[in-house]
C-alpha positions as CSV (number, residue, x, y, z in Angstrom):
1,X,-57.1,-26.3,-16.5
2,X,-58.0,-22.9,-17.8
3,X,-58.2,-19.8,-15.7
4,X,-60.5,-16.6,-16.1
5,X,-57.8,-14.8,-18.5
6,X,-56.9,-18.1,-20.8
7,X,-54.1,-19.0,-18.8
8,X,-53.5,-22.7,-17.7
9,X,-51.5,-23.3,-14.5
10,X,-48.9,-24.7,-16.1
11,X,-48.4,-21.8,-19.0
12,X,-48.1,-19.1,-16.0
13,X,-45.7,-21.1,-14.2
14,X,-43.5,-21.4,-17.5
15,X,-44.3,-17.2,-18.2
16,X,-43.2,-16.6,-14.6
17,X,-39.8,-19.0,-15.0
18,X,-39.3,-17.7,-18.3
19,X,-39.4,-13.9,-16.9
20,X,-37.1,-14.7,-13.3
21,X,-34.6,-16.3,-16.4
22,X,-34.5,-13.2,-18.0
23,X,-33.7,-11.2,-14.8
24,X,-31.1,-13.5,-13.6
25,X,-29.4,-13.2,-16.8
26,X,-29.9,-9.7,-16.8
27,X,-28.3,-9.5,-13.5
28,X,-25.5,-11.6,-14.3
29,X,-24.3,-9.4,-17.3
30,X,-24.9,-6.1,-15.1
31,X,-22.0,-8.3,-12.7
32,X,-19.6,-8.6,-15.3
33,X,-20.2,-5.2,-16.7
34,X,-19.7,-4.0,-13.1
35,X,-16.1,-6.5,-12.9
36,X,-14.8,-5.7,-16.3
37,X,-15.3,-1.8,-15.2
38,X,-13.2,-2.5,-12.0
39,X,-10.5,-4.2,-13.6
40,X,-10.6,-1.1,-16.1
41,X,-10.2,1.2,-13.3
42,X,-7.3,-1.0,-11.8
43,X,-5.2,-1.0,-14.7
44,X,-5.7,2.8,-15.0
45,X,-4.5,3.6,-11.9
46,X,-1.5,1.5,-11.7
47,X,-0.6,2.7,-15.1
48,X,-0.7,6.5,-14.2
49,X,0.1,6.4,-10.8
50,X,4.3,7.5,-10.5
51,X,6.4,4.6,-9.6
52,X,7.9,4.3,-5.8
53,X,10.1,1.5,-6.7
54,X,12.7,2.8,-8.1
55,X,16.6,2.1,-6.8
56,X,19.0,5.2,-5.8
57,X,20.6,5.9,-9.4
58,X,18.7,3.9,-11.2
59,X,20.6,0.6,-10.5
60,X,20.2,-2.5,-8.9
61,X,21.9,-4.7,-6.1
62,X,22.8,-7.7,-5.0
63,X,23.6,-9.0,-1.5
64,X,27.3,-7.9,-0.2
65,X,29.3,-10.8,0.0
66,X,31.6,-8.9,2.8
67,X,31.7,-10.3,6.1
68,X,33.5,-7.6,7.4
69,X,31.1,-4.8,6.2
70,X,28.1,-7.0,7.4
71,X,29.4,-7.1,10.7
72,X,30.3,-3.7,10.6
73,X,26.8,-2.6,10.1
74,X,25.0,-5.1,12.7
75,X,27.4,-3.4,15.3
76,X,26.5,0.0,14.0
77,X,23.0,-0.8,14.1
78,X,23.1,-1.8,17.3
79,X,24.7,1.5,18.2
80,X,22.0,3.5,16.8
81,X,19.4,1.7,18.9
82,X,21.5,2.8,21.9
83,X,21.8,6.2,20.6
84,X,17.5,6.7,19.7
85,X,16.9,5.7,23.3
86,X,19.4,8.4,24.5
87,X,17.7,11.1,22.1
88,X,14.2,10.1,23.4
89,X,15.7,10.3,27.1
90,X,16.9,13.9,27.1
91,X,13.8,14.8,24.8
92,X,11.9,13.9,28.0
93,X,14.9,15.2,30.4
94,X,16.5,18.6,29.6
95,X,19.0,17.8,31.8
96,X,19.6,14.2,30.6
97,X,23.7,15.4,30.0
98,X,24.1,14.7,27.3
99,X,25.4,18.3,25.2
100,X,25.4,15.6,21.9
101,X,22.0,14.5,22.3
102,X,21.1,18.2,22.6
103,X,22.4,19.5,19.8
104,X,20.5,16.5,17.6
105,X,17.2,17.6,19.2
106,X,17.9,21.0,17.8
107,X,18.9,20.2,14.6
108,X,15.8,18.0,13.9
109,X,13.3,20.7,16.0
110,X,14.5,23.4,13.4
111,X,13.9,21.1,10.2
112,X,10.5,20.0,11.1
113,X,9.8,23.6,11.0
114,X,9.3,22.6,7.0
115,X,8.0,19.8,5.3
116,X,9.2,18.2,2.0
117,X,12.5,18.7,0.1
118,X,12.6,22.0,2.7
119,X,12.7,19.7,5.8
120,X,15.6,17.9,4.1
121,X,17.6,20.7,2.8
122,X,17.4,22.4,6.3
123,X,18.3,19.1,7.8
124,X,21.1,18.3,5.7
125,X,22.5,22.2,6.1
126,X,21.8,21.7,10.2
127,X,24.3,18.9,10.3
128,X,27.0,19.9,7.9
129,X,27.6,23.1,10.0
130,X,27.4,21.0,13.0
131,X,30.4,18.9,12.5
132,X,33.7,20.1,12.1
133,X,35.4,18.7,9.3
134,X,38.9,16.7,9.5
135,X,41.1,15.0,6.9
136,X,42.6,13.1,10.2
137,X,41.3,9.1,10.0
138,X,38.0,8.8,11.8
139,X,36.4,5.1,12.2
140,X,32.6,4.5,11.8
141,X,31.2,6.1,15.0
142,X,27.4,6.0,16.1
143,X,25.5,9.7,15.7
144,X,26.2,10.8,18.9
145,X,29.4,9.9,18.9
146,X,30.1,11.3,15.8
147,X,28.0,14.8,16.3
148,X,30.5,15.5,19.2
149,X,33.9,15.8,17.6
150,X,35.6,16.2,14.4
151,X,34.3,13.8,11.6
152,X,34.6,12.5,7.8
153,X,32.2,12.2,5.3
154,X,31.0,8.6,7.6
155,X,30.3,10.9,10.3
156,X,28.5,13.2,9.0
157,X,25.9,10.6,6.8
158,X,25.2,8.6,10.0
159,X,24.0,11.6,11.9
160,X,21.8,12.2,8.7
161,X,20.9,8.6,8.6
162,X,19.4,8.9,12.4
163,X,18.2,12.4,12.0
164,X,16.2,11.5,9.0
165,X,14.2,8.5,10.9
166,X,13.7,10.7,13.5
167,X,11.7,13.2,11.3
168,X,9.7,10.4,10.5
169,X,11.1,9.0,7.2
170,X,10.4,5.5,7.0
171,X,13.6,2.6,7.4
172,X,12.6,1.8,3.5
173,X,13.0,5.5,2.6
174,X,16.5,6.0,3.9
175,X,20.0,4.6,3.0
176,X,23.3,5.1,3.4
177,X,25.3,4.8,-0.1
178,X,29.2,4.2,-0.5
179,X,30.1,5.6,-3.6
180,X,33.2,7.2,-6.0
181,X,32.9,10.6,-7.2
182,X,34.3,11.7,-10.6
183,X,36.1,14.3,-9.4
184,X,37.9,12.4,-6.8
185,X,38.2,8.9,-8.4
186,X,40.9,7.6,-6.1
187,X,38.4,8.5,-2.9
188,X,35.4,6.3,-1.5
189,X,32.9,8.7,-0.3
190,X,29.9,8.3,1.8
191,X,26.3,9.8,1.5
192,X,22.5,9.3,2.7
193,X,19.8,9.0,0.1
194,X,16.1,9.9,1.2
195,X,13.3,9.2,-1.1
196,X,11.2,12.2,-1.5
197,X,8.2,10.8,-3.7
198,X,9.1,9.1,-6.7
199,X,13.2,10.3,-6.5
200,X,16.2,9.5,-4.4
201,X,17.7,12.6,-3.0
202,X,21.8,12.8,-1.9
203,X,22.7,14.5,1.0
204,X,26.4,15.1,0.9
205,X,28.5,16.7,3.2
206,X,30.5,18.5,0.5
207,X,27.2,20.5,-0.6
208,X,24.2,22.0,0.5
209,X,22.7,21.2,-2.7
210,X,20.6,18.6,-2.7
211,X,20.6,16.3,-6.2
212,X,18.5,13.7,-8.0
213,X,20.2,10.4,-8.0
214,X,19.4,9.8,-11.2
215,X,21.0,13.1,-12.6
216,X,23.9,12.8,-10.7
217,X,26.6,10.8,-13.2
218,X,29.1,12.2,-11.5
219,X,29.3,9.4,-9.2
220,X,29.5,5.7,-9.1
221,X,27.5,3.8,-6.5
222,X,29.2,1.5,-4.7
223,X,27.3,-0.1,-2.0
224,X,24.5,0.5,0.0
225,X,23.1,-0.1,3.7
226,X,19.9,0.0,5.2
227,X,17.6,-1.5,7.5
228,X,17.6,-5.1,5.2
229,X,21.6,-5.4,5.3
230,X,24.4,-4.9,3.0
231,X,23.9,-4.6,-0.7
232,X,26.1,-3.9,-4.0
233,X,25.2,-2.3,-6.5
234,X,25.6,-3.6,-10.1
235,X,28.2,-1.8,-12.2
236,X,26.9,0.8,-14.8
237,X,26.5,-0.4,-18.4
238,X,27.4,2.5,-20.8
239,X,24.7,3.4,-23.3
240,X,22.2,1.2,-21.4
């Protein structure tokens, strides 16, 4: 049947099928434009954004096979705990009595003064001149322990350790490193490394400087310990 313009029910039904067609398909490609775009975006940013994954000196790890240095570090860990509740006790109590606990809250009160690599070259300056150095043999102690009396270089990185979680560095962010210097091949020396953005930063008790672990060939890393465990690091292939 013909209408008043020449057009039969059935032709303006397939017009108005043929034109909702056209705008689904229309549609459809604006969606995929709109994905492909997204994905473009994606790719972008992950290929310009700086890499956070990186391993202190560039090297990887595998699990320590050492009993005895797992243990160790369980117990140490536990030790810690002990000694973050203590901190956060005379934080609330001036006179908690506890001179140790003190001195930490004063230490990490005069780094946050800064922010950055600042905070941890103030931090890192705050406890080397806080513990009197001894070539005496000192075990693994806990912070507090370790704040209060002469100490080796295991003294002074596990104050640094606890000092740096208390300025808010993330567990990830923070490890203690076992390592052999050049210099003193025969000696195993321990350090904390702190990620500041995209690089691993030493804090060694023989220097206020703080260095790149990536830049610093002047040692070999030995093993590392953190808040996942005990690891080992891979030896260094020369020239790779």
């Amino acid at each position: 049947m013909k209408t008043q313009n020449g057009w039969s029910d059935d032709e303006r039904l397939g017009e108005r099928l043929r034109v909702e067609n056209a705008s689904a398909i229309v549609t459809r490609a604006l969606q995929g434009l709109a994905m492909k775009l997204a994905c473009a975006v994606a790719i972008m940013t992950l290929v310009l954004t700086p890499a956070h994954a990186v391993e202190p000196f560039g090297a990887a790890t595998t699990p320590s096979q050492s009993a005895g240095l797992i243990t160790l570090w369980l117990d140490l860990q536990t030790e810690l705990a002990k000694d973050e509740v203590e901190i956060a006790h005379c934080r609330i109590d001036a006179n908690c009595g506890s001179a140790a606990a003190q001195r930490f809250i004063e230490i990490i009160d005069e780094a946050r003064r800064y922010s950055g690599r600042p905070m941890i070259g103030h931090l890192n300056r705050g406890i080397n001149g806080a513990i009197q150095s001894t070539t005496a043999i000192v075990p693994w102690l806990p912070p507090l322990a370790a704040l209060s009396q002469p100490g080796d270089c295991k003294s002074y990185a596990i104050v640094k350790y606890l000092a740096l979680g208390e300025l808010g560095i993330a567990a990830s962010d923070r490890r203690l490193v076992m390592l052999r210097g050049a210099s003193r091949p025969s000696e195993i020396h321990l350090v904390v490394l702190v990620r500041d953005n995209d690089r691993w930063i030493i804090l060694d008790n023989r220097t206020l400087t703080l260095v790149d672990s990536i830049a610093a060939n002047q040692y070999e890393p030995l093993i590392e310990f953190d808040a996942n465990g005990v690891r080992d690091f891979r030896p260094r292939i020369e020239g790779g």
